[in-house]
N, C-alpha and C positions, 0 to 999 in steps of 0.2 A: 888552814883556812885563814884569810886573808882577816885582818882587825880594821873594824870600824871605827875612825876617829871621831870626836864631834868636838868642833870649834867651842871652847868653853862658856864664850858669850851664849850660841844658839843652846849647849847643854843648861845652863842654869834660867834661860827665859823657857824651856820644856818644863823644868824642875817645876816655876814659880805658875804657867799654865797647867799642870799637873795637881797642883794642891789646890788650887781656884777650883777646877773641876770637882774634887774629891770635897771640899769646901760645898759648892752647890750639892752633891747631892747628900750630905749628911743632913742639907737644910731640906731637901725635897723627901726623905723617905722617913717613914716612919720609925717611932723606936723600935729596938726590936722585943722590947716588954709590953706595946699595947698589943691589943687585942682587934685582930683574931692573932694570937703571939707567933703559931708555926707562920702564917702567912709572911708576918713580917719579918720573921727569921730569915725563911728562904727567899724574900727580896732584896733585902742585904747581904745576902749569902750570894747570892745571885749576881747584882750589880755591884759591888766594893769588892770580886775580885779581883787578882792583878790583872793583867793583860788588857786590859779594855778601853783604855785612856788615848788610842790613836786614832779612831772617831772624831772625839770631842774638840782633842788636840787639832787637829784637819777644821775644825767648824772654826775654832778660834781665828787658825791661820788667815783663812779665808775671808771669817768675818772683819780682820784686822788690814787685810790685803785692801778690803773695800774702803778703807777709809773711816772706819770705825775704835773705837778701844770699847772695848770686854769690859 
């Protein structure tokens, strides 16, 4: 299988879009000790697994393509 490079500059501005992301939602979800606790468990269980940051990642791009910063 052929290896995917990534230009270091575009790898570490992913890195720093990446932890923004995970940043926003540790501020958007609740803890996972209030109440109701399983609910909040399985939201954070839920949404802070791995895999799921090339959405967000894509929104940023785009938002940043328009002329904007994040």
């Amino acid at each position: 299988m052929a290896e995917f490079k990534v230009d270091p500059v575009w790898e570490k501005d992913i890195a720093e879009k990446r932890e923004l992301v995970n940043l926003w939602l540790e501020r958007l979800l609740p803890p996972e000790d209030s109440v109701p606790v399983e609910l909040h468990e399985a939201m954070r269980y839920s949404v802070m697994a791995g895999g799921k940051r090339l959405r967000p990642l894509l929104a940023l791009y785009a938002y940043g393509l328009s002329g904007n910063d994040p």
